[in-house]
Gaussian input, Z-matrix of N, CA and C with variables (Angstrom, degrees):
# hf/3-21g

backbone

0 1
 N
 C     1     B1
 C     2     B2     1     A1
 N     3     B3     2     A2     1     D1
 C     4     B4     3     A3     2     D2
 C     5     B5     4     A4     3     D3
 N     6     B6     5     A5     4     D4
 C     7     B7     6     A6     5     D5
 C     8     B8     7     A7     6     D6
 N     9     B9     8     A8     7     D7
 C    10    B10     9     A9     8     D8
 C    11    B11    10    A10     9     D9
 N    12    B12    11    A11    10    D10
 C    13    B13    12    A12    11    D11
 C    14    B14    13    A13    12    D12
 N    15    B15    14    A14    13    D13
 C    16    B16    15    A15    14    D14
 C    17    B17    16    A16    15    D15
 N    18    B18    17    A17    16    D16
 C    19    B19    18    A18    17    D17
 C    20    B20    19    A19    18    D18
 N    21    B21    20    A20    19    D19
 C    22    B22    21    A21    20    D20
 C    23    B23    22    A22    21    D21
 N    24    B24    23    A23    22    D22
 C    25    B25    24    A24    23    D23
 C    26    B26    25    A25    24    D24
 N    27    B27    26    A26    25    D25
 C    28    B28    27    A27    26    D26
 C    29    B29    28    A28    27    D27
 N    30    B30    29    A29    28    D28
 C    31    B31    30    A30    29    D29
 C    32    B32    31    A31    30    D30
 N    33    B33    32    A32    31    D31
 C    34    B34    33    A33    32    D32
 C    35    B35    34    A34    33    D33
 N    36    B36    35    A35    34    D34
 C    37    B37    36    A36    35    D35
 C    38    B38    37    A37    36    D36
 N    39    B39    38    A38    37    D37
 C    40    B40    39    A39    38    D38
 C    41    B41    40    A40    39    D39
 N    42    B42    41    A41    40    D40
 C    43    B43    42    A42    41    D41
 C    44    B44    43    A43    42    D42
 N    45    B45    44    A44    43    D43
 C    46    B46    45    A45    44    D44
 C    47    B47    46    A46    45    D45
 N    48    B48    47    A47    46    D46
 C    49    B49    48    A48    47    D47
 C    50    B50    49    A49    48    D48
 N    51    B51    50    A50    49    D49
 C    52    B52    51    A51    50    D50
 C    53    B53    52    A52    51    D51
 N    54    B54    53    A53    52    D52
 C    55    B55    54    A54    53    D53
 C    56    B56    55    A55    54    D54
 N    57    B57    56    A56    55    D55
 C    58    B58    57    A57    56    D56
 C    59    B59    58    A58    57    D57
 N    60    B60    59    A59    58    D58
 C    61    B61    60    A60    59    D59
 C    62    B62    61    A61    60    D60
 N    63    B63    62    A62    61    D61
 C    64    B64    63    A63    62    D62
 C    65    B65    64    A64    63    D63
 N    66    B66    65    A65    64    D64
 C    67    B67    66    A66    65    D65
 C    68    B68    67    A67    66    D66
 N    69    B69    68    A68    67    D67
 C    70    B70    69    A69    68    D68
 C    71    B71    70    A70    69    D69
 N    72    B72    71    A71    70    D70
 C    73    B73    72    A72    71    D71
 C    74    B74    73    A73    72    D72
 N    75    B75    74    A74    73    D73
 C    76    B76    75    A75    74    D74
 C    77    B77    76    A76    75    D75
 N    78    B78    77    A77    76    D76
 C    79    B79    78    A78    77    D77
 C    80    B80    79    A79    78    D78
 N    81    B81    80    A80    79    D79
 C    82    B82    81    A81    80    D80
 C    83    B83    82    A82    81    D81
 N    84    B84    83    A83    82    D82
 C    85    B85    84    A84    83    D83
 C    86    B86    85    A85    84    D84
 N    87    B87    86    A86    85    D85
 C    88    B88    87    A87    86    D86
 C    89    B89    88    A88    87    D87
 N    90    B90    89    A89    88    D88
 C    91    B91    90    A90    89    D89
 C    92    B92    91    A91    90    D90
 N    93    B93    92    A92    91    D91
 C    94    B94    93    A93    92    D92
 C    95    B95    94    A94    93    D93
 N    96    B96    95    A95    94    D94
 C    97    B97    96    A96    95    D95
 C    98    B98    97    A97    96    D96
 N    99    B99    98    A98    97    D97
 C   100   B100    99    A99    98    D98
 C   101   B101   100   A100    99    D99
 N   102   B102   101   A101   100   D100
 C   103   B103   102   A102   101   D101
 C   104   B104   103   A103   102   D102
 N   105   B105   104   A104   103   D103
 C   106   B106   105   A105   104   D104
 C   107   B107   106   A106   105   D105
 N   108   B108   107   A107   106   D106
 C   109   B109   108   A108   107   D107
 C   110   B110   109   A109   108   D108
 N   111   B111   110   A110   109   D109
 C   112   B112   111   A111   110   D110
 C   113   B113   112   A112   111   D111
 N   114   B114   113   A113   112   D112
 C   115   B115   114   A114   113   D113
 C   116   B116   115   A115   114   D114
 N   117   B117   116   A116   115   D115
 C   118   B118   117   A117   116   D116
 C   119   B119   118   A118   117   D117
 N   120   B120   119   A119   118   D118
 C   121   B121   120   A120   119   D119
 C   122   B122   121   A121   120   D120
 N   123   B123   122   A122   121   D121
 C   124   B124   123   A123   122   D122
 C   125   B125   124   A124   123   D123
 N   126   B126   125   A125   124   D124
 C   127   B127   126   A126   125   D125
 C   128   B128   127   A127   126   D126
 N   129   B129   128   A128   127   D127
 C   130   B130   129   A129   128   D128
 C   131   B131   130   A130   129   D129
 N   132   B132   131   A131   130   D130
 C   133   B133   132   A132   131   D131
 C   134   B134   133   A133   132   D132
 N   135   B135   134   A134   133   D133
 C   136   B136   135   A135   134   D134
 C   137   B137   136   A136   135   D135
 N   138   B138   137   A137   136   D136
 C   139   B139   138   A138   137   D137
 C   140   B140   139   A139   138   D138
 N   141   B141   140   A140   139   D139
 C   142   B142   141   A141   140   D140
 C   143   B143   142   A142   141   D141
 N   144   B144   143   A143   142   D142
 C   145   B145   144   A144   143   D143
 C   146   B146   145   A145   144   D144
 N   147   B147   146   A146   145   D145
 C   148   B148   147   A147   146   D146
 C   149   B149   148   A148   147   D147
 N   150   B150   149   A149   148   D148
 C   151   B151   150   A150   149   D149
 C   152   B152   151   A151   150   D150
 N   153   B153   152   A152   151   D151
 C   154   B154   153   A153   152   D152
 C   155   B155   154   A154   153   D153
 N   156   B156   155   A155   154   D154
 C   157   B157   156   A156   155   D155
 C   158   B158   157   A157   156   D156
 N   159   B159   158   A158   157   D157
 C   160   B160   159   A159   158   D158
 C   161   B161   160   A160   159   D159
 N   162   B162   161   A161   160   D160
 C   163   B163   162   A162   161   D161
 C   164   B164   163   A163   162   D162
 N   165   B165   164   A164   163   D163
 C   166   B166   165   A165   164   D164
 C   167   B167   166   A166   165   D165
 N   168   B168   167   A167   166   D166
 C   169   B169   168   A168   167   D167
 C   170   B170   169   A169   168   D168
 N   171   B171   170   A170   169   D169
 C   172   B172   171   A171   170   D170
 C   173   B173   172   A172   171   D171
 N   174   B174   173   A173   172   D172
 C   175   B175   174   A174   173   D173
 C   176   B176   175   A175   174   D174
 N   177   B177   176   A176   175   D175
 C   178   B178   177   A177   176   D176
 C   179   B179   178   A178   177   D177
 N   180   B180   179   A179   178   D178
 C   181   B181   180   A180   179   D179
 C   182   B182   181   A181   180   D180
 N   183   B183   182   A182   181   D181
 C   184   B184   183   A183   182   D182
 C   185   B185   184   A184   183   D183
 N   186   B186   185   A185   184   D184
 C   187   B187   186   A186   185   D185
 C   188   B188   187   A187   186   D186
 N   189   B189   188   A188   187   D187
 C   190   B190   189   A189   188   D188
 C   191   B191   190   A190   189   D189
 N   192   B192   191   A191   190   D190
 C   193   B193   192   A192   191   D191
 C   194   B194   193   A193   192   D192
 N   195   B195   194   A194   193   D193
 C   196   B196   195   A195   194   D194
 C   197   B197   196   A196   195   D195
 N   198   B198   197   A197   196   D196
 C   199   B199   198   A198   197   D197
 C   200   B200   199   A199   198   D198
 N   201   B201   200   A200   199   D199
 C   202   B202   201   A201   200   D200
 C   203   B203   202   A202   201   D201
 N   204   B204   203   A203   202   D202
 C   205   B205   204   A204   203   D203
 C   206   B206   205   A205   204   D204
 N   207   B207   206   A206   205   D205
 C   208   B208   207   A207   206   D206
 C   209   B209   208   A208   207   D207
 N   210   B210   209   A209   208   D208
 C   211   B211   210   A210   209   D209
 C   212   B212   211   A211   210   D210
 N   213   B213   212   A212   211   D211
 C   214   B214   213   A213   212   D212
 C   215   B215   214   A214   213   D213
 N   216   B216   215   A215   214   D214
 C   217   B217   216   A216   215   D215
 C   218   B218   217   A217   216   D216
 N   219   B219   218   A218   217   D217
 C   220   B220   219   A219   218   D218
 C   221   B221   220   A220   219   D219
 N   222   B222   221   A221   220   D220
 C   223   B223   222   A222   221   D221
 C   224   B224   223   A223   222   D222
 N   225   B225   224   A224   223   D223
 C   226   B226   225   A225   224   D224
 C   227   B227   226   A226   225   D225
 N   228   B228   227   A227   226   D226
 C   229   B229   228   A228   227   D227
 C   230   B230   229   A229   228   D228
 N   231   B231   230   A230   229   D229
 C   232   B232   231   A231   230   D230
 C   233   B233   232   A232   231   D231
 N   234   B234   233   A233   232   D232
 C   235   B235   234   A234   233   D233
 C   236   B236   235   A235   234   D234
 N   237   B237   236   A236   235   D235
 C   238   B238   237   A237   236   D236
 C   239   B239   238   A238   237   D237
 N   240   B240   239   A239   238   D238
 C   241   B241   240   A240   239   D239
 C   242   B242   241   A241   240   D240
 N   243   B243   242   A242   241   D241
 C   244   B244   243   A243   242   D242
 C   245   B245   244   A244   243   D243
 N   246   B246   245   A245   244   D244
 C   247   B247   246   A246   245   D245
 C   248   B248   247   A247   246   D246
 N   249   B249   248   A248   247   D247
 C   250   B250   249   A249   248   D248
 C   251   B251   250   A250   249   D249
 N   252   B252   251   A251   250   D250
 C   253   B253   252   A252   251   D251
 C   254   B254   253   A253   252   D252
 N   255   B255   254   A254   253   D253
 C   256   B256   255   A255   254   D254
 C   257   B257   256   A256   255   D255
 N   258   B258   257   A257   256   D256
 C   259   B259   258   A258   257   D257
 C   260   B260   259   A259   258   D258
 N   261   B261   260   A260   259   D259
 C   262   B262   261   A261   260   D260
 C   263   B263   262   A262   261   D261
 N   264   B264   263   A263   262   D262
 C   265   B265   264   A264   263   D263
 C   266   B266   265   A265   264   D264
 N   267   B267   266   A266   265   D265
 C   268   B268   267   A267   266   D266
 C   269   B269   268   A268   267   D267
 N   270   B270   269   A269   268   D268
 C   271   B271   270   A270   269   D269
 C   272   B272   271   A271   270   D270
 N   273   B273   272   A272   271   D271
 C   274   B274   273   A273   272   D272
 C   275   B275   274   A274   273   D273
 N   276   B276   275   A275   274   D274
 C   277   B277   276   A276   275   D275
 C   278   B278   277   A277   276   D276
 N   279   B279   278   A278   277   D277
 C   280   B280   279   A279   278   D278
 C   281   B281   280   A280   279   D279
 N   282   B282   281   A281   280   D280
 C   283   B283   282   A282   281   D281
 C   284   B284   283   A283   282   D282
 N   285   B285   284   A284   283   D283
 C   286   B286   285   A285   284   D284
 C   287   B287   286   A286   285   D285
 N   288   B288   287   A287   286   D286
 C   289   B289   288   A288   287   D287
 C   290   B290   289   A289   288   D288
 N   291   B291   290   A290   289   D289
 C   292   B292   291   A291   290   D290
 C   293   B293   292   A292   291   D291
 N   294   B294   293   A293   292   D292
 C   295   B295   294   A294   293   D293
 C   296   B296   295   A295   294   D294
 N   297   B297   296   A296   295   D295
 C   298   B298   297   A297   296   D296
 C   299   B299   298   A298   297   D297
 N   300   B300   299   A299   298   D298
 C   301   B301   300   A300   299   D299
 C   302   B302   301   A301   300   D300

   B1=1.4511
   B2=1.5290
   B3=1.4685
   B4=1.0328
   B5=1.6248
   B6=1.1055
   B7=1.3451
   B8=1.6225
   B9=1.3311
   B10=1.5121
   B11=1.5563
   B12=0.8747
   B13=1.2718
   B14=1.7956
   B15=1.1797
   B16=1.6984
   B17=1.5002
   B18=1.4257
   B19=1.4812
   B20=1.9292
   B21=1.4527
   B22=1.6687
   B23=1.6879
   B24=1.5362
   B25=1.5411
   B26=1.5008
   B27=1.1185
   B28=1.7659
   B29=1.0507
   B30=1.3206
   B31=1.3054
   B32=1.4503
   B33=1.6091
   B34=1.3143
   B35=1.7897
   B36=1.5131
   B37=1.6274
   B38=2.0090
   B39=0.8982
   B40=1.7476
   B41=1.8054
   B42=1.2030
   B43=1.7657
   B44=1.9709
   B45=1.3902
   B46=1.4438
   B47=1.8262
   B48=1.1542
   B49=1.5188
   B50=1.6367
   B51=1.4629
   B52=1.2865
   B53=1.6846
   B54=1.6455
   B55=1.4293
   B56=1.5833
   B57=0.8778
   B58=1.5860
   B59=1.7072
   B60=1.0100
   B61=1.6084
   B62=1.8523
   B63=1.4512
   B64=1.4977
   B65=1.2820
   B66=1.1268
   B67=1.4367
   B68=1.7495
   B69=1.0064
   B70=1.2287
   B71=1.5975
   B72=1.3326
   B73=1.8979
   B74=1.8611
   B75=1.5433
   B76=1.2168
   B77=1.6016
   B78=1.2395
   B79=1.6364
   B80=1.1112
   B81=1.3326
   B82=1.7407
   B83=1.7694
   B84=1.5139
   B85=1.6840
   B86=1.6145
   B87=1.6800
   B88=1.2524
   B89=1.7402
   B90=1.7729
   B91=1.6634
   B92=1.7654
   B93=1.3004
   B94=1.8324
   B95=1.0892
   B96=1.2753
   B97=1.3165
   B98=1.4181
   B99=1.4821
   B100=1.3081
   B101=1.2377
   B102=1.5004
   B103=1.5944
   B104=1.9804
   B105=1.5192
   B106=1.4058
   B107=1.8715
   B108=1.0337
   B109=1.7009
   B110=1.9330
   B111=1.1385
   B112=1.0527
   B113=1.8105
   B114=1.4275
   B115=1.1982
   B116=1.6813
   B117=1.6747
   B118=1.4138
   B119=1.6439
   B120=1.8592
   B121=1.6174
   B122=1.7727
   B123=1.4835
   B124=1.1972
   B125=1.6122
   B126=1.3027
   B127=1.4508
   B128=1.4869
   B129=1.5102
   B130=1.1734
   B131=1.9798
   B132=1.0558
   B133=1.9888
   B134=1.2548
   B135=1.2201
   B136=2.2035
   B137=1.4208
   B138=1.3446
   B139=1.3792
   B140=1.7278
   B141=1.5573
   B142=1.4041
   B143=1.5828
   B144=1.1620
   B145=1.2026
   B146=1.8730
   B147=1.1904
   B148=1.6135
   B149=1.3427
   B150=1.6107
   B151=1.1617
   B152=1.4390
   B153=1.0625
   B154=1.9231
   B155=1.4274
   B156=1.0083
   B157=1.2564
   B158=1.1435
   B159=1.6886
   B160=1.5900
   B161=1.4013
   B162=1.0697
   B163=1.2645
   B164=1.6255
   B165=0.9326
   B166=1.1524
   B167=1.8818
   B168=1.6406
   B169=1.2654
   B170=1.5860
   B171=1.0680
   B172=1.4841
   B173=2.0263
   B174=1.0782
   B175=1.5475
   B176=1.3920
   B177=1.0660
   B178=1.1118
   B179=1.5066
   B180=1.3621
   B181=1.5010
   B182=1.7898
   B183=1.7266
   B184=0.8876
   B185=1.4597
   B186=1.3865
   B187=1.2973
   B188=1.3979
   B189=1.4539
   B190=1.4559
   B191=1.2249
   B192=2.0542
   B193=1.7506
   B194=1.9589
   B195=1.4251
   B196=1.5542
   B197=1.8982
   B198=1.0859
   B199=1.7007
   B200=1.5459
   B201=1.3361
   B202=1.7079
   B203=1.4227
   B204=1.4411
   B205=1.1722
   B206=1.6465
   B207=1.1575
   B208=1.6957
   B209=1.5258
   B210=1.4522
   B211=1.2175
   B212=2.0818
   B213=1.0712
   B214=1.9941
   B215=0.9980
   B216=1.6781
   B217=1.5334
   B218=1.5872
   B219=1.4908
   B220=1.2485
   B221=1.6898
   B222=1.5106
   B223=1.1661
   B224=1.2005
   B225=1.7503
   B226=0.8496
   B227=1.5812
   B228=1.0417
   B229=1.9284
   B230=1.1180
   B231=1.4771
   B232=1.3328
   B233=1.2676
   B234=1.8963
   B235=1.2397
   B236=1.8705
   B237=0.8892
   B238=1.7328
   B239=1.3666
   B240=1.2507
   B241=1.0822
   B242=1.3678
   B243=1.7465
   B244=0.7530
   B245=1.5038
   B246=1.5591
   B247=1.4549
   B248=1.3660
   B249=1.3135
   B250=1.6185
   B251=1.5029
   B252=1.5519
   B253=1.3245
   B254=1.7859
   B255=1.5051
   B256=1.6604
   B257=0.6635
   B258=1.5564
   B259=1.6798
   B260=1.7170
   B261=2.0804
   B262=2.0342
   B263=1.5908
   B264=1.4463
   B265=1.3444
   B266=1.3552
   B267=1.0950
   B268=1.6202
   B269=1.5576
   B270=1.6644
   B271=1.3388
   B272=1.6782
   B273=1.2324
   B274=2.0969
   B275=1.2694
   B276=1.1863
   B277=1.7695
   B278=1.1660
   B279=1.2150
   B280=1.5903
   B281=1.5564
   B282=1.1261
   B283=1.8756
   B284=1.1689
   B285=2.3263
   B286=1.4105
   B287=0.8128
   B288=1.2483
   B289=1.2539
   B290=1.5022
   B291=1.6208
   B292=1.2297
   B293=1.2976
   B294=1.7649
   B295=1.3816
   B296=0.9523
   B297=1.8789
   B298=1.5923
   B299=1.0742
   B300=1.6179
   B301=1.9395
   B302=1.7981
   A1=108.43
   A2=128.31
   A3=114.88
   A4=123.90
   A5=117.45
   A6=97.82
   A7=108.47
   A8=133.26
   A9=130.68
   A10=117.20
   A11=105.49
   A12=125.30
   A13=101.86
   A14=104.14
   A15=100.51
   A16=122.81
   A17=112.04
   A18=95.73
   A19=123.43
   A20=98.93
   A21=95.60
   A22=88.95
   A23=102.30
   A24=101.18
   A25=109.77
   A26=136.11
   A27=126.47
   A28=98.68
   A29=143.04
   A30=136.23
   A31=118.94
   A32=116.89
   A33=116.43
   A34=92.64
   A35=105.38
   A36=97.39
   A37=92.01
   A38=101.76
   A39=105.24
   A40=104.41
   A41=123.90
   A42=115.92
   A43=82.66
   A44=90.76
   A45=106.76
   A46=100.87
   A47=94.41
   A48=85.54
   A49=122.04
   A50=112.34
   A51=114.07
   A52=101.37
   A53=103.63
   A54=105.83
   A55=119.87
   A56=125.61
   A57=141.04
   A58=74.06
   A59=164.38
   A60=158.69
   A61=86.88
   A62=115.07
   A63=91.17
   A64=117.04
   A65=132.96
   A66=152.38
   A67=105.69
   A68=132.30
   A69=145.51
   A70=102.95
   A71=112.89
   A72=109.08
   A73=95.46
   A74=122.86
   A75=108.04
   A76=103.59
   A77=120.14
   A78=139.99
   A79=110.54
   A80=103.50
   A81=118.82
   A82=112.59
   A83=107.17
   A84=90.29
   A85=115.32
   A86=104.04
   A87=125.97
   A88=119.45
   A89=88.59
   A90=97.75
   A91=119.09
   A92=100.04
   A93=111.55
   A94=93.23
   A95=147.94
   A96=131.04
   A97=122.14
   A98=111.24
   A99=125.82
   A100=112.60
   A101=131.64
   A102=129.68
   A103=110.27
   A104=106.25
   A105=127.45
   A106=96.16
   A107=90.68
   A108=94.26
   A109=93.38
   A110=139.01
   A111=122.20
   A112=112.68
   A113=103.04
   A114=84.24
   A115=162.74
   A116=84.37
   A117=107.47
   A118=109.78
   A119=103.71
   A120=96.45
   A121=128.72
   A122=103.07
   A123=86.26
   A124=141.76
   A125=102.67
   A126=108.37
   A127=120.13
   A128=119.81
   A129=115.45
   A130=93.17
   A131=103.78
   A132=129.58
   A133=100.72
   A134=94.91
   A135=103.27
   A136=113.84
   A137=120.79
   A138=144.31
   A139=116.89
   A140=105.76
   A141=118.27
   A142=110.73
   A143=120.26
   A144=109.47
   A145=131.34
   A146=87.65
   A147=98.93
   A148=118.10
   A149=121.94
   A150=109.34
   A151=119.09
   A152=116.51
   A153=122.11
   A154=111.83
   A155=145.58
   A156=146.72
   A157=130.75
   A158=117.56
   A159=118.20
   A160=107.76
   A161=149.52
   A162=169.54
   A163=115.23
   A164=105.05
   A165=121.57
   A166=116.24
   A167=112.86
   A168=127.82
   A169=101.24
   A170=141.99
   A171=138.48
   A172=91.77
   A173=117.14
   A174=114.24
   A175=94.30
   A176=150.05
   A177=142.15
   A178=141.47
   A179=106.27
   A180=130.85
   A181=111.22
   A182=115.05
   A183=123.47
   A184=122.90
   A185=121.51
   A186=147.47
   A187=106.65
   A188=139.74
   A189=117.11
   A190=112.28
   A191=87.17
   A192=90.72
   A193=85.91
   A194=96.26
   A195=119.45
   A196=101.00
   A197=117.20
   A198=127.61
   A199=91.44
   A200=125.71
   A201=121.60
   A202=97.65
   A203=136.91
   A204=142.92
   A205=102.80
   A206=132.21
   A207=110.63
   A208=96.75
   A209=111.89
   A210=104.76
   A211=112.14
   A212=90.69
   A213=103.05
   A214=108.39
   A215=133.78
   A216=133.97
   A217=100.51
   A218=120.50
   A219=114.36
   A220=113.96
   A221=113.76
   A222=101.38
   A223=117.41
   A224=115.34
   A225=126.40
   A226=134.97
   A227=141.52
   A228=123.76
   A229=98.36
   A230=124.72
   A231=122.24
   A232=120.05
   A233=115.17
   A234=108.78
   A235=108.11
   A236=130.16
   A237=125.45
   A238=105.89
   A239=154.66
   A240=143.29
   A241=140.89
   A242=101.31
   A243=147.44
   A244=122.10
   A245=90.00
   A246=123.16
   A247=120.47
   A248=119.60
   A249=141.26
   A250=109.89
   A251=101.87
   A252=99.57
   A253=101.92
   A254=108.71
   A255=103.05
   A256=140.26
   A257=111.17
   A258=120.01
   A259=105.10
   A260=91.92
   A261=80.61
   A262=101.19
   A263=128.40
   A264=145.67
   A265=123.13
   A266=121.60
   A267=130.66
   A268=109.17
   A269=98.77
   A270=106.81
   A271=108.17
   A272=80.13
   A273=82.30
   A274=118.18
   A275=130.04
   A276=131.92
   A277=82.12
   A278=151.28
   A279=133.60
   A280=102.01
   A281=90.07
   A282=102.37
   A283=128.27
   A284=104.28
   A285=95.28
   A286=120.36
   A287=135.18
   A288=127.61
   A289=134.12
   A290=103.15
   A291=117.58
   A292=140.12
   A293=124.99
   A294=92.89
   A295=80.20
   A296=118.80
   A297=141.29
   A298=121.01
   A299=125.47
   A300=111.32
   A301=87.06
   D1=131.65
   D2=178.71
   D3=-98.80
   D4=158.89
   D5=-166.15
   D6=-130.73
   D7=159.24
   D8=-173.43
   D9=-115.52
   D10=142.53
   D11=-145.77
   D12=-108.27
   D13=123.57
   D14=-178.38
   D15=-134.27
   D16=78.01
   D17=-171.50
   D18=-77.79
   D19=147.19
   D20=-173.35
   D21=-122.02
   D22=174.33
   D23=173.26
   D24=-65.17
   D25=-27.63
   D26=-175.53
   D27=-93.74
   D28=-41.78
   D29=-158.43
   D30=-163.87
   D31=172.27
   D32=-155.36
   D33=-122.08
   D34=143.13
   D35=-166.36
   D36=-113.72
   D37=123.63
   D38=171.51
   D39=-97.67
   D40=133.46
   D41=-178.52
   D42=-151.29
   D43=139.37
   D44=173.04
   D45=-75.92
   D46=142.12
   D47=-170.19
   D48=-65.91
   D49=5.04
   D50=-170.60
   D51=-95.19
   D52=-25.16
   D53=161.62
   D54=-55.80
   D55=-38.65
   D56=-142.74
   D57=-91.77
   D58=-128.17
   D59=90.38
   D60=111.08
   D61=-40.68
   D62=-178.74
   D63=-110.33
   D64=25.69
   D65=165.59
   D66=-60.74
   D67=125.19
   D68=173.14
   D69=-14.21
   D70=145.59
   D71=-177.04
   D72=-75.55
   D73=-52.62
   D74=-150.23
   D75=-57.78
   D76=-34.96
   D77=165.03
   D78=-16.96
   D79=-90.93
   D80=163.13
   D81=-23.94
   D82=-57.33
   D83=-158.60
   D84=-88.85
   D85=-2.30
   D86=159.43
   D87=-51.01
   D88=-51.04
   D89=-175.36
   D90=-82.69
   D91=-17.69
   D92=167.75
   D93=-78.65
   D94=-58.84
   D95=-168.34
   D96=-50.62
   D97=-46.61
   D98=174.22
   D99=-62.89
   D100=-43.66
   D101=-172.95
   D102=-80.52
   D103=-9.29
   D104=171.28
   D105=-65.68
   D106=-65.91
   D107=-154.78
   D108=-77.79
   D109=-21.40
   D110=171.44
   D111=-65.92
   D112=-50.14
   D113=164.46
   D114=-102.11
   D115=24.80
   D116=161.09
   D117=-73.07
   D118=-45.40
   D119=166.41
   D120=-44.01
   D121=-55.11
   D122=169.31
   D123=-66.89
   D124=-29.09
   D125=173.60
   D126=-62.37
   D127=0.61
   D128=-150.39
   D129=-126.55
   D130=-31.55
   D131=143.55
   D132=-29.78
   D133=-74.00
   D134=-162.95
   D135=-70.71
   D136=-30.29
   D137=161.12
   D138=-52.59
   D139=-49.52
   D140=169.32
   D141=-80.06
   D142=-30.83
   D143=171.69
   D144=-76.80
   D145=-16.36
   D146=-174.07
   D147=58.25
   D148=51.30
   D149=174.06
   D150=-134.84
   D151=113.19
   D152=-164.09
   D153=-105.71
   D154=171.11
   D155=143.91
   D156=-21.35
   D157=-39.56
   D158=163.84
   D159=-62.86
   D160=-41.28
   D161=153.45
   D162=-13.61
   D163=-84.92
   D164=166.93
   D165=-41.90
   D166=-58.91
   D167=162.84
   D168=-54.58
   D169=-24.49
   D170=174.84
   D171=-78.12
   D172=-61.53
   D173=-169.23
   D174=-53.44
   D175=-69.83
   D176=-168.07
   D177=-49.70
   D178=-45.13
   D179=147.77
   D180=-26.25
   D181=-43.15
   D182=-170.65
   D183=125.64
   D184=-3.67
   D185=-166.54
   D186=-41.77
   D187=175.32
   D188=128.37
   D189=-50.66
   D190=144.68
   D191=174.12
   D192=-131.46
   D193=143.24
   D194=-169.07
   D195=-65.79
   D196=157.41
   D197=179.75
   D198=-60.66
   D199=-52.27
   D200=-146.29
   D201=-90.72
   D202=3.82
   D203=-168.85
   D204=-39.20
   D205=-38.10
   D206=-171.71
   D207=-81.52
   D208=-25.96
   D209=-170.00
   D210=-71.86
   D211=-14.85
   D212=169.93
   D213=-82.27
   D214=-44.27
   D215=-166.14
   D216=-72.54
   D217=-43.43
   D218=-164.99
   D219=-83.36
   D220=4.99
   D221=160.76
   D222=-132.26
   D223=39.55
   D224=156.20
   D225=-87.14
   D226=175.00
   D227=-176.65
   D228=-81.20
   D229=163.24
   D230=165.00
   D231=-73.43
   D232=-38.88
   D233=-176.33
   D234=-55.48
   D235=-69.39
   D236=154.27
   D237=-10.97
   D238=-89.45
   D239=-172.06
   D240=-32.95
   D241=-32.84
   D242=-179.58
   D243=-53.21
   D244=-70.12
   D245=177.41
   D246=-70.16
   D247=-29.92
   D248=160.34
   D249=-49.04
   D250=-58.67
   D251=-157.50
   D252=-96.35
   D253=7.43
   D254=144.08
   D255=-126.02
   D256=29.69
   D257=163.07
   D258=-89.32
   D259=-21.34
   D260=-168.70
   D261=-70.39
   D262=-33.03
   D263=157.56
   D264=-29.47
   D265=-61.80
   D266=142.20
   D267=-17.54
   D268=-91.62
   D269=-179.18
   D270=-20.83
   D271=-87.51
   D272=-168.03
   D273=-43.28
   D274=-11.88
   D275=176.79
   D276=-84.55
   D277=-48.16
   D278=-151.31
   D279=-71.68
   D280=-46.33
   D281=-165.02
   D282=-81.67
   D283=-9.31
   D284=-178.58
   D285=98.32
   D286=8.59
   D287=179.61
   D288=-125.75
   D289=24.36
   D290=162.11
   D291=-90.94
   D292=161.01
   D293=-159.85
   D294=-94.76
   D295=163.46
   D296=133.41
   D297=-55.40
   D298=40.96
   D299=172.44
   D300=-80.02

């Protein structure tokens, strides 16, 4: 059964998802609406920020890296971050250039 996960500042709400399903309808289309437009906000962050996975794999390499840089990573997705920082990982296994401690 899967279950949804809700964190608030005091506390963390666990509801089987069949719970979540009997909550009043206007409720529900109140809270899709709301989780709609939050994450158009963010997508639109990462979009304004210009920062992808190549990006990041460019900072690392050694590239210029910008002054506000945590302030780009942290509103970037993780999966992106993610993926950046194991392709630069990749790289250097290919090439050898990691240490053996």
């Amino acid at each position: 059964m899967d279950e949804v996960i809700i964190k608030l500042k005091r506390c963390t709400l666990i509801l089987p998802e069949n719970d979540l399903f009997k909550l009043p309808e206007d409720v529900l289309k109140k809270a899709i609406g709301r989780g709609k437009g939050y994450n158009r906000v963010l997508i639109n962050e990462r979009r304004q920020a210009g920062v992808d996975r190549w990006q990041v794999y460019n900072w690392l390499k050694g590239h210029s890296v910008p002054k506000n840089v945590a302030d780009l990573i942290e509103s970037m997705g993780t999966k992106e971050l993610r993926e950046g920082c194991t392709e630069y990982l990749l790289m250097k296994t290919r090439t050898g250039q990691t240490d053996n401690n």
